[in-house]
C-alpha positions in Angstrom: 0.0 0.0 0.0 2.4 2.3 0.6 3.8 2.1 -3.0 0.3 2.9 -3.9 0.0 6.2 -1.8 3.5 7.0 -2.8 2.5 7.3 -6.4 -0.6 9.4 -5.5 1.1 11.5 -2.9 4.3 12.5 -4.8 2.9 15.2 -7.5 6.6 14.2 -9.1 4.9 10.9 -9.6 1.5 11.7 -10.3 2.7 13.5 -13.2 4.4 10.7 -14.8 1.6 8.3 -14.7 -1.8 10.9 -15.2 -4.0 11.0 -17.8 -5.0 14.8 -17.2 -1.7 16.3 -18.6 -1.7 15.0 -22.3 -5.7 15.1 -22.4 -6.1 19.1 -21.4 -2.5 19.6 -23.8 -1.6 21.9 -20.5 2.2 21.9 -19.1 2.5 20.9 -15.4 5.2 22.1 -12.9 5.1 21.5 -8.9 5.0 24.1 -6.8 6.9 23.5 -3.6 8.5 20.0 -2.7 5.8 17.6 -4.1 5.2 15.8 -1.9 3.9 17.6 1.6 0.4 19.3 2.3 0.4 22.6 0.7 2.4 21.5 -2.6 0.5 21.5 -6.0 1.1 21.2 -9.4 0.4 23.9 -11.2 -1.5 24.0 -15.3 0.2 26.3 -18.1 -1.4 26.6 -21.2 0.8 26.6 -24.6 1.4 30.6 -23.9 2.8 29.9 -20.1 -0.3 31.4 -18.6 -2.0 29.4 -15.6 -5.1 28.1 -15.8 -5.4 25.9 -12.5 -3.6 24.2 -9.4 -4.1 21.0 -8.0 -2.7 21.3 -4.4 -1.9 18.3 -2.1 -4.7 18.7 1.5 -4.5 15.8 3.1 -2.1 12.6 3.3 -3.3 9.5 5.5 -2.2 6.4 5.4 -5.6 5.5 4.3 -6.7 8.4 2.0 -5.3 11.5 -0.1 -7.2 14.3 -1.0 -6.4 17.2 -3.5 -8.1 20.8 -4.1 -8.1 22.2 -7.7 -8.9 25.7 -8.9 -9.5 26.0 -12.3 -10.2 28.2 -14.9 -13.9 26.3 -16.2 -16.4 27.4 -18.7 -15.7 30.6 -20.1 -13.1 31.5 -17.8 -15.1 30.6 -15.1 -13.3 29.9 -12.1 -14.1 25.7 -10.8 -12.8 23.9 -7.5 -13.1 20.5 -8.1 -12.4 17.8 -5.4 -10.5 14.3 -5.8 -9.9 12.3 -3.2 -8.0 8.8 -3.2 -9.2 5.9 -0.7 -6.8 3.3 -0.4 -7.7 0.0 0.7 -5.3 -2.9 1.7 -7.0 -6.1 0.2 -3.5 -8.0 1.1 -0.2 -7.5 2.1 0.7 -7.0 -2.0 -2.8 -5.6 -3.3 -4.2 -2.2 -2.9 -7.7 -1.1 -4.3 -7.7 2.1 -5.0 -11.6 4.3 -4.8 -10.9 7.7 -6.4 -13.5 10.2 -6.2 -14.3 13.2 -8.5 -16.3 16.0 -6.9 -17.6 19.3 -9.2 -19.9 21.4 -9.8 -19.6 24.1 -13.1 -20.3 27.8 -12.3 -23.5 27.7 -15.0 -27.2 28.4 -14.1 -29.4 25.5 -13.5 -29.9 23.7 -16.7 -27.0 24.9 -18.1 -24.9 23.6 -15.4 -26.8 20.0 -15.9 -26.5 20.1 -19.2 -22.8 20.9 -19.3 -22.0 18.4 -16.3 -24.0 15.3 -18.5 -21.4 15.9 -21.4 -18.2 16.6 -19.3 -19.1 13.7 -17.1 -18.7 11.3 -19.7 -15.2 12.8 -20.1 -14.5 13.6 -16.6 -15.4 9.4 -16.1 -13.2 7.8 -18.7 -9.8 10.1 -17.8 -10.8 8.6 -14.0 -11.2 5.4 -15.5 -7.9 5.8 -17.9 -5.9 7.1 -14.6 -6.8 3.9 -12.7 -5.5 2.2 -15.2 -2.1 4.3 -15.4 -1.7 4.5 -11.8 -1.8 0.4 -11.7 1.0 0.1 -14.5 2.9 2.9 -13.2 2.7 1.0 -9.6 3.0 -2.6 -11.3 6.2 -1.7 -13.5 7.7 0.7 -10.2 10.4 -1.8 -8.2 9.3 -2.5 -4.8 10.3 -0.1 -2.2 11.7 -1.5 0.7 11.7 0.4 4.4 
């Protein structure tokens, strides 16, 4: 497990192994050490400007939570929520819950509208990072200590 939370924890890591990166097309840089409360990793578009930050809340051994703000609809500012839940299943498996939390800055019926179409989205890059995290973990030598 704690190979597992490693890879979620470290934003050095994260970024290797993340869907999010090559599907927005935004550069990503981290903002502090990476790896402590406080840290985030921060979104550039192609002309440098920043559109968002992902910052590290809340490491347990059980559980790691990041904060985004991010420029949404129309410049819109967003704060979605993610949150990790790591479960031992054995000493060598992990399963891994990761929930996605938003809510676009539209008027009612807008915003259902616009969250119906970006949830598909939203779901399969959750989906694809679930995927990445397990090769990334899978292909990572064990740590030992």
């Amino acid at each position: 497990m704690a190979q597992v939370r490693a890879a979620i924890a470290d934003e050095h890591q994260l970024m290797t192994w993340s869907a999010w990166p090559k599907a927005t097309g935004y550069s990503c840089a981290v903002d502090g050490d990476g790896r402590s409360v406080g840290s985030a990793i921060v979104f550039r578009d192609s002309a440098g400007v920043e559109q968002g930050r992902q910052r590290l809340t809340r490491i347990e051994p059980d559980r790691i939570e990041y904060r985004l703000r991010n420029k949404g609809p129309r410049g819109r500012e967003t704060a979605p929520e993610i949150d990790f839940r790591l479960e031992a299943l054995d000493d060598t498996r992990t399963r891994v819950h990761l929930d996605f939390r938003a809510t676009d800055p539209l008027p009612p019926g807008a915003r259902q509208f616009a969250e119906l179409l970006l949830g598909r989205r939203v779901r399969r890059l959750r989906v694809e990072d679930l995927e990445l995290l397990e090769a990334h973990v899978e292909n990572e030598p064990a740590q030992t200590g």
